[in-house]
KENUFI-444275 format. One record per residue (C-alpha): residue number from 1; residue in three letters; x, y, z. Coordinates in nm, 4 decimals. Layout:
REM KENUFI-444275
[rec NUM, 'ALA', [X, Y, Z]]
...
END
This chain:
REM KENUFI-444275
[rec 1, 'UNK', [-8.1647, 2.7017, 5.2296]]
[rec 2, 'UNK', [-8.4172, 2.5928, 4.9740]]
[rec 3, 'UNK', [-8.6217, 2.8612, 4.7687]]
[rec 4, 'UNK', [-8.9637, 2.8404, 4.5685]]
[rec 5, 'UNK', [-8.7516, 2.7217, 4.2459]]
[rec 6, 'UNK', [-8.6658, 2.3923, 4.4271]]
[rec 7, 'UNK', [-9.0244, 2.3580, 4.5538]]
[rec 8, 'UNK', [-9.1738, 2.3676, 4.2573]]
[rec 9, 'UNK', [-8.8749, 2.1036, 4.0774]]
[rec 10, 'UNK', [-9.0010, 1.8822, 4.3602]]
[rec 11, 'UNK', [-9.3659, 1.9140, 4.2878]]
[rec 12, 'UNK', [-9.3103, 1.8202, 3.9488]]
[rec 13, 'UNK', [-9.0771, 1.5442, 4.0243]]
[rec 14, 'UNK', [-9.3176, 1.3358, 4.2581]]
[rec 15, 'UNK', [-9.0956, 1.4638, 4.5265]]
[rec 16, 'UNK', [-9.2843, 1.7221, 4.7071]]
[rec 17, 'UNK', [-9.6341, 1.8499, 4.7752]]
[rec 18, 'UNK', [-9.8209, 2.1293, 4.6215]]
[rec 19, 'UNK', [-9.8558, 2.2959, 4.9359]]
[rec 20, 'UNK', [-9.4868, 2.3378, 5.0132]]
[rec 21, 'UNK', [-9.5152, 2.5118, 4.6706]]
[rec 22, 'UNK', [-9.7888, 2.7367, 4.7234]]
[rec 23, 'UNK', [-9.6587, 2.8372, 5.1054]]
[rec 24, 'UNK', [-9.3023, 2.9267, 4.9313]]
[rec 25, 'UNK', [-9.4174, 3.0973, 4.5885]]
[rec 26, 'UNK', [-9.6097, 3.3198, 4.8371]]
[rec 27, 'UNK', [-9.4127, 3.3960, 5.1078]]
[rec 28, 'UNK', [-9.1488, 3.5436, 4.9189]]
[rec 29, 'UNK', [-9.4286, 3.7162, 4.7325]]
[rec 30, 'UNK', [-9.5013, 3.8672, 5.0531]]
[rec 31, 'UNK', [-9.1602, 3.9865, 5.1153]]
[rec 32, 'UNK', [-9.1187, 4.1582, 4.8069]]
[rec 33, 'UNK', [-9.4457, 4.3196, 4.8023]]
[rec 34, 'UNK', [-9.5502, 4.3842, 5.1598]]
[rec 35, 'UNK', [-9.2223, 4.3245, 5.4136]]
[rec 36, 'UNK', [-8.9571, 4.5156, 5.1707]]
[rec 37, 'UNK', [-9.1849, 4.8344, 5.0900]]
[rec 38, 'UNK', [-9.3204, 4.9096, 5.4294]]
[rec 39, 'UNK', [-8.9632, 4.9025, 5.5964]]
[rec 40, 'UNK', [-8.8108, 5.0502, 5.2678]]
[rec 41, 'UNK', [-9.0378, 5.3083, 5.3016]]
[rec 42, 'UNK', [-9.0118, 5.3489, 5.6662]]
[rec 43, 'UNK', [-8.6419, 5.4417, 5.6793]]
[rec 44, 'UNK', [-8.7126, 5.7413, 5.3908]]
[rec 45, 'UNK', [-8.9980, 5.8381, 5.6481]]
[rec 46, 'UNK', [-8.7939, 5.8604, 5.9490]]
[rec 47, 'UNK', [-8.5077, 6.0272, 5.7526]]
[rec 48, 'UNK', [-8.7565, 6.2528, 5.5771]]
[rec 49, 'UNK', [-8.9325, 6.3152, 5.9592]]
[rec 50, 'UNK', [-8.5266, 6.4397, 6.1100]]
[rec 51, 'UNK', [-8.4630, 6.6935, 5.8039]]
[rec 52, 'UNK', [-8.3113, 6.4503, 5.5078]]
[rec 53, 'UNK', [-8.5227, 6.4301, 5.1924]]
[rec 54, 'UNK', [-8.2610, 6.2236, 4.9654]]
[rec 55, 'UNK', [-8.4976, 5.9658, 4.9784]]
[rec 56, 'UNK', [-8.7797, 6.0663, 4.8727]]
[rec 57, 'UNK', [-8.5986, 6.3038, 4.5936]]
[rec 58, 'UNK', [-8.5133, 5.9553, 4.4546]]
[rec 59, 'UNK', [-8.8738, 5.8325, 4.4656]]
[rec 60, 'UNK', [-8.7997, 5.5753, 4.8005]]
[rec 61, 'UNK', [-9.0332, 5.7556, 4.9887]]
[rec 62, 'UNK', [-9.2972, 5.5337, 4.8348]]
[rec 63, 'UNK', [-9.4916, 5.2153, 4.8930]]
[rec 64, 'UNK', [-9.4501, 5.0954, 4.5355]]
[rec 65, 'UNK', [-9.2807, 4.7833, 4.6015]]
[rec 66, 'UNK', [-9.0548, 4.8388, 4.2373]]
[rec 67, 'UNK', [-8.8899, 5.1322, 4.3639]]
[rec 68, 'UNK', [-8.6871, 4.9296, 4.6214]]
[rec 69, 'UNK', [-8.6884, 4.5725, 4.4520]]
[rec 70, 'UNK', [-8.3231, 4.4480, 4.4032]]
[rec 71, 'UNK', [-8.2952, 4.2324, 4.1081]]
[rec 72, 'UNK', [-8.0073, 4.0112, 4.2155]]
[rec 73, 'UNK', [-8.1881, 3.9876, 4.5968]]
[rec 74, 'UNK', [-8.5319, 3.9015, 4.4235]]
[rec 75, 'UNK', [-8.3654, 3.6186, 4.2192]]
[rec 76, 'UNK', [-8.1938, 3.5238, 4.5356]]
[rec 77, 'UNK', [-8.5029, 3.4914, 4.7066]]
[rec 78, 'UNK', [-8.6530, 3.2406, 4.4776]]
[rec 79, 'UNK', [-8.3074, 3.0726, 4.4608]]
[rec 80, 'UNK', [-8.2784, 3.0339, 4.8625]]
[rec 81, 'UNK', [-8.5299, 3.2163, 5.0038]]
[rec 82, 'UNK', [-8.2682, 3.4800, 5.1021]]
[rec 83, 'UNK', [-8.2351, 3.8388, 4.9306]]
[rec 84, 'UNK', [-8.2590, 4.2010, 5.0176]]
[rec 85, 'UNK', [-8.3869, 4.5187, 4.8557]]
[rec 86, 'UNK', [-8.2133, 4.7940, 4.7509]]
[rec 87, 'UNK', [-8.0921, 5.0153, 4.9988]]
[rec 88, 'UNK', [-8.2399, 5.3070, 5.1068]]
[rec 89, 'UNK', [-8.0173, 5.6439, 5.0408]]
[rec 90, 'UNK', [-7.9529, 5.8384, 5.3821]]
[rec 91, 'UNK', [-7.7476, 6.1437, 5.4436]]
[rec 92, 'UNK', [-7.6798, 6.1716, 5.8172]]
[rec 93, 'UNK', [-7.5393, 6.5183, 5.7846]]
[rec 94, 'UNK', [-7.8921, 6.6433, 5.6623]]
[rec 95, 'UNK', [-8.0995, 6.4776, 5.9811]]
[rec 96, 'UNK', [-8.0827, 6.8329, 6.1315]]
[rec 97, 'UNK', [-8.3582, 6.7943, 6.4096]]
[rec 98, 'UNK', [-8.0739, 6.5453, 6.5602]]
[rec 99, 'UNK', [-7.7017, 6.4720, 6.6329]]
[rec 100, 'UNK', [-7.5789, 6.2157, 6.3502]]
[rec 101, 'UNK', [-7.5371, 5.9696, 6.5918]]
[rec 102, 'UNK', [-7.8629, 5.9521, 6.7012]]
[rec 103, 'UNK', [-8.0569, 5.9768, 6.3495]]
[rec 104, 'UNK', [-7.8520, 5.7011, 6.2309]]
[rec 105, 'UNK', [-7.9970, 5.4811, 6.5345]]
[rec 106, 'UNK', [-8.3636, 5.6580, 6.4638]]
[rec 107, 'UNK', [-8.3710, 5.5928, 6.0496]]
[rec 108, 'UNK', [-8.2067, 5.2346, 6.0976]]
[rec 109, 'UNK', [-8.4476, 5.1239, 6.3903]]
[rec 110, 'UNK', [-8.7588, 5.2405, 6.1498]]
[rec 111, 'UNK', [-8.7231, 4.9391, 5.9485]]
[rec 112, 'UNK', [-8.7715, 4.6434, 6.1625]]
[rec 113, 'UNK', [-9.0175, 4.8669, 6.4101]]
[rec 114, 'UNK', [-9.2280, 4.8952, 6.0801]]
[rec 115, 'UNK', [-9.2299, 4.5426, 6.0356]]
[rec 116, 'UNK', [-9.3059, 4.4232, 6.4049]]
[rec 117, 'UNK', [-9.6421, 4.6978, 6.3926]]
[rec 118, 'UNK', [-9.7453, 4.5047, 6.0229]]
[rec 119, 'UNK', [-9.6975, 4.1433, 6.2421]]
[rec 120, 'UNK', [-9.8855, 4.2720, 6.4944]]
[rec 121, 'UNK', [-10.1705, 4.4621, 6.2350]]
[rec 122, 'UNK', [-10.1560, 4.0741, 6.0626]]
[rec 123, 'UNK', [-10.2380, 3.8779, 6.4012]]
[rec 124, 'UNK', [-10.5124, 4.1060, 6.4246]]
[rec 125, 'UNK', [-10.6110, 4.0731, 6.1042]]
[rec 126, 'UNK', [-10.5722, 3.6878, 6.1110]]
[rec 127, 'UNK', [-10.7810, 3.6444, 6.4266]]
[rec 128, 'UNK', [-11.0761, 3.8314, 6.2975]]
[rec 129, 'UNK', [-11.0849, 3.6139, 5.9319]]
[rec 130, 'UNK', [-11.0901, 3.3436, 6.1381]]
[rec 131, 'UNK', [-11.3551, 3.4573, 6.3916]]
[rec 132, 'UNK', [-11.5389, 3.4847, 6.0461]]
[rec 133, 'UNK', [-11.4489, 3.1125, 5.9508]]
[rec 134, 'UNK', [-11.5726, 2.9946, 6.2954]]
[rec 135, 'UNK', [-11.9056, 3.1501, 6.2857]]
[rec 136, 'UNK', [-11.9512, 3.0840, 5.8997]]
[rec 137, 'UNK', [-11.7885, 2.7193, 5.9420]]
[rec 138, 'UNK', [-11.6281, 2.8579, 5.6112]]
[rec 139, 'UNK', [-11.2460, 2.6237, 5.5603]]
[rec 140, 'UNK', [-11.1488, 2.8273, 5.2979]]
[rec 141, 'UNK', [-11.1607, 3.1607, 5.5429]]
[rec 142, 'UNK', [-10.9633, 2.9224, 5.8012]]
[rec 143, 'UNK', [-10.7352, 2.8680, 5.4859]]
[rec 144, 'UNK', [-10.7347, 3.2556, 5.4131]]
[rec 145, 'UNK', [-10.6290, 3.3473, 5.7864]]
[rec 146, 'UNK', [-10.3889, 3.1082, 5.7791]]
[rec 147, 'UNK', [-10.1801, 3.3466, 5.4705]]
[rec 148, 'UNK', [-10.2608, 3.6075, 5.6912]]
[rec 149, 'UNK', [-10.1033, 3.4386, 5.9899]]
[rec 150, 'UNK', [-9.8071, 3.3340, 5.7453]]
[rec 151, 'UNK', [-9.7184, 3.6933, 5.6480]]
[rec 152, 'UNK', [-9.7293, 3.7968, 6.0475]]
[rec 153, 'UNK', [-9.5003, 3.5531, 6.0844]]
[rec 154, 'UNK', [-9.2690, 3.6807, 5.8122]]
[rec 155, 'UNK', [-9.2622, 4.0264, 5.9119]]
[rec 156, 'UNK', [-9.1496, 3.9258, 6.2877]]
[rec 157, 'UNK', [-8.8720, 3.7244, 6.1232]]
[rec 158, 'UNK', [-8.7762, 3.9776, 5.8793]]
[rec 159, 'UNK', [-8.7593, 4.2760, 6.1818]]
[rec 160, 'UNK', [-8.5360, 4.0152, 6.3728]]
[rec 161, 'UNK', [-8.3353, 3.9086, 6.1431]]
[rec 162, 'UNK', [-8.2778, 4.2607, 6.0253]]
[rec 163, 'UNK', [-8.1855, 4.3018, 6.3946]]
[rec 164, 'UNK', [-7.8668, 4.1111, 6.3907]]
[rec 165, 'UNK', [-7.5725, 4.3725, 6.4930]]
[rec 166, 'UNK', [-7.3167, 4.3343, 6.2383]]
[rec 167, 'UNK', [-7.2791, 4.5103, 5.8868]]
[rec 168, 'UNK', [-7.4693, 4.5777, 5.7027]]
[rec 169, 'UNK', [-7.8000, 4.4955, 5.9332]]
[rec 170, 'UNK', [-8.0117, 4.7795, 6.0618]]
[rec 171, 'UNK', [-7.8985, 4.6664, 6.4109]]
[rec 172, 'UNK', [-7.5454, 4.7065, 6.3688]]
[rec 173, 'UNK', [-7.5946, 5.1065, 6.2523]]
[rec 174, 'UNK', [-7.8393, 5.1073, 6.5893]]
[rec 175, 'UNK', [-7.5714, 4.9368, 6.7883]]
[rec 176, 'UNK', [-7.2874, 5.1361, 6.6191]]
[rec 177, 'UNK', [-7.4757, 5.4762, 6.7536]]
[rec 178, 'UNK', [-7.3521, 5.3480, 7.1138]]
[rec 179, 'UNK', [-7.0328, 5.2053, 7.0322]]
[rec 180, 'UNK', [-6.7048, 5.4327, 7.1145]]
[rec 181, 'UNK', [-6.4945, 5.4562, 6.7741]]
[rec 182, 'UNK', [-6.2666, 5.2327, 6.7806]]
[rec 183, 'UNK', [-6.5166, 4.9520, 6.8352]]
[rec 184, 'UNK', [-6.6806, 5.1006, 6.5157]]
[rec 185, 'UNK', [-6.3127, 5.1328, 6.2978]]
[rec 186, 'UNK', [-6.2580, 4.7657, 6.4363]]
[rec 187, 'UNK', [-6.6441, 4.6510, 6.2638]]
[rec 188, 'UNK', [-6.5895, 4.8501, 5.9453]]
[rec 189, 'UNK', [-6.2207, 4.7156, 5.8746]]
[rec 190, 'UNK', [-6.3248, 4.3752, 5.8867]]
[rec 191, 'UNK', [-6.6098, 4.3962, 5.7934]]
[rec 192, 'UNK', [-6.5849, 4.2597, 5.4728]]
[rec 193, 'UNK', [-6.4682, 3.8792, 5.6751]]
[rec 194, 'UNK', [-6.7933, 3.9635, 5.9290]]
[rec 195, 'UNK', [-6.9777, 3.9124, 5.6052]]
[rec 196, 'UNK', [-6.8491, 3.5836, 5.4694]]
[rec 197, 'UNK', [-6.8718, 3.4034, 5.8256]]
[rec 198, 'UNK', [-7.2218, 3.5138, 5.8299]]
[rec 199, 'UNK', [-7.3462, 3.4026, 5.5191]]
[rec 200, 'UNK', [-7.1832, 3.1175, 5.5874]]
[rec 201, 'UNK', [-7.3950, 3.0539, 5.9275]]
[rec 202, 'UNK', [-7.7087, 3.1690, 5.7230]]
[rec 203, 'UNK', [-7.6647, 2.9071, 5.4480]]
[rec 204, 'UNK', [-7.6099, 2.6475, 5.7175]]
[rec 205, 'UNK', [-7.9039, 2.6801, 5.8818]]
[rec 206, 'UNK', [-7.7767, 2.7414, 6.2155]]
[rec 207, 'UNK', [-7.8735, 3.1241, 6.2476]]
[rec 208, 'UNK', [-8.2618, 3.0282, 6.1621]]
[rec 209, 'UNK', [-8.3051, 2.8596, 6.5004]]
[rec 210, 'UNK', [-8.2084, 3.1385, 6.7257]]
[rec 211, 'UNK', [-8.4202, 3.4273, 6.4698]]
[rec 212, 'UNK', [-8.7125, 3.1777, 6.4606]]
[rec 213, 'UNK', [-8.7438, 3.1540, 6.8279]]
[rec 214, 'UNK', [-8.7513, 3.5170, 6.8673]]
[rec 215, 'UNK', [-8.9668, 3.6150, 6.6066]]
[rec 216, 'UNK', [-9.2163, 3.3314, 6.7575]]
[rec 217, 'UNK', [-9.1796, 3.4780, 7.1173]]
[rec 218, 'UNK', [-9.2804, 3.7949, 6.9230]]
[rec 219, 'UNK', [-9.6098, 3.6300, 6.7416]]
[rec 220, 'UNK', [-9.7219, 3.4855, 7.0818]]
[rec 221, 'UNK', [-9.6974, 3.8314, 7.2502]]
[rec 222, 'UNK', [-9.9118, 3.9531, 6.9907]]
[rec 223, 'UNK', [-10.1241, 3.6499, 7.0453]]
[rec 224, 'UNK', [-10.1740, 3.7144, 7.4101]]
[rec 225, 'UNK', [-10.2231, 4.1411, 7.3197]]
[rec 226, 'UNK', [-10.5102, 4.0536, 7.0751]]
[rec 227, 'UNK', [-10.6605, 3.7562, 7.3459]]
[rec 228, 'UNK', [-10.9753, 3.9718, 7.3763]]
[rec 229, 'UNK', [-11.0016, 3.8783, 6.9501]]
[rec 230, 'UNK', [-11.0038, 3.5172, 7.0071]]
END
């Protein structure tokens, strides 16, 4: 997978558009200052919310997007538009308000629900910038809405994608709440070879079909919610 870095080589080797540069400089712009913080943020919430304030005591509990930044994910992300923040610190034995089980499946699922509400805030958003560009006959609100639609679509593919049900996803610790424990010894001991056939599927390409059709079914259910917009 190609990031920004290659985009911009392209650009300046008559081989790609300026466009294709602006659309990749900014969505992982996006990701590192919108996507990441809100669902950073959202797990110390929910963990904070069932009794656990580790988090927060180690200033996560925050919107600022350079508490959760991970340098090696960031340069990832401009590398091959792949990378991940730094994790968000959880003690399970401190979520008192619930059994362990049931806060990890609670703090894990707070992630990707936080980024399928931004999607949905950002269709919203998009559709009334461009009611604005309509009645205005204004192309560069049309060309505003359309960053807005961009980062809707990013947040549905990031909750998705953060969705996937192996280690170390958010939907494998939801999954792993249901699972009996030998299913869960079985996922942690090879775990480590889970990882490195799955990174191998990312880098091929072949995982970004089935995400990008669910994250799309996700945009046009927002798209028929928000119908009354536009």
């Amino acid at each position: 997978m190609r990031g920004p870095i290659f985009n911009i080589i392209d650009y300046f080797t008559g081989r790609g558009s300026l466009e294709d540069v602006i659309y990749s400089v900014f969505g992982v712009l996006a990701f590192l200052f919108v996507c990441i913080p809100v669902h950073e943020c959202s797990h110390a919430l929910a963990a904070k919310i069932l009794g656990d304030n580790t988090a927060e005591n180690q200033g996560r509990l925050t919107l600022n997007p350079f508490a959760h930044i991970d340098l090696t994910g960031t340069v990832m992300m401009f590398l091959c538009s792949i990378g991940w923040a730094k994790p968000t610190p959880v003690d399970l034995r401190r979520c008192t308000k619930v059994n362990i089980r049931a806060a990890n499946a609670i703090v894990s699922a707070a992630g990707p629900l936080s980024n399928i509400i931004m999607s949905f805030l950002f269709v919203v958003i998009y559709k009334l910038i461009f009611l604005l560009a309509i009645n205005n006959i204004s192309t560069v609100l049309a060309q505003v809405a359309g960053i807005v639609y961009y980062v809707a679509a990013l947040n549905a593919f990031l909750a998705v994608f953060n969705l996937i049900p192996v280690p170390p996803f958010d939907g494998y610790h939801i999954l792993s709440s249901f699972l009996p424990a030998k299913a869960i010894v079985f996922m942690e001991r090879y775990g480590q070879i889970i990882n490195i056939v799955l990174i191998i599927i990312i880098f091929s390409g072949f995982l970004s079909v089935p995400i990008s059709f669910l994250s799309g079914k996700i945009l046009e259910f927002f798209d028929f919610a928000t119908g009354f917009i536009l």
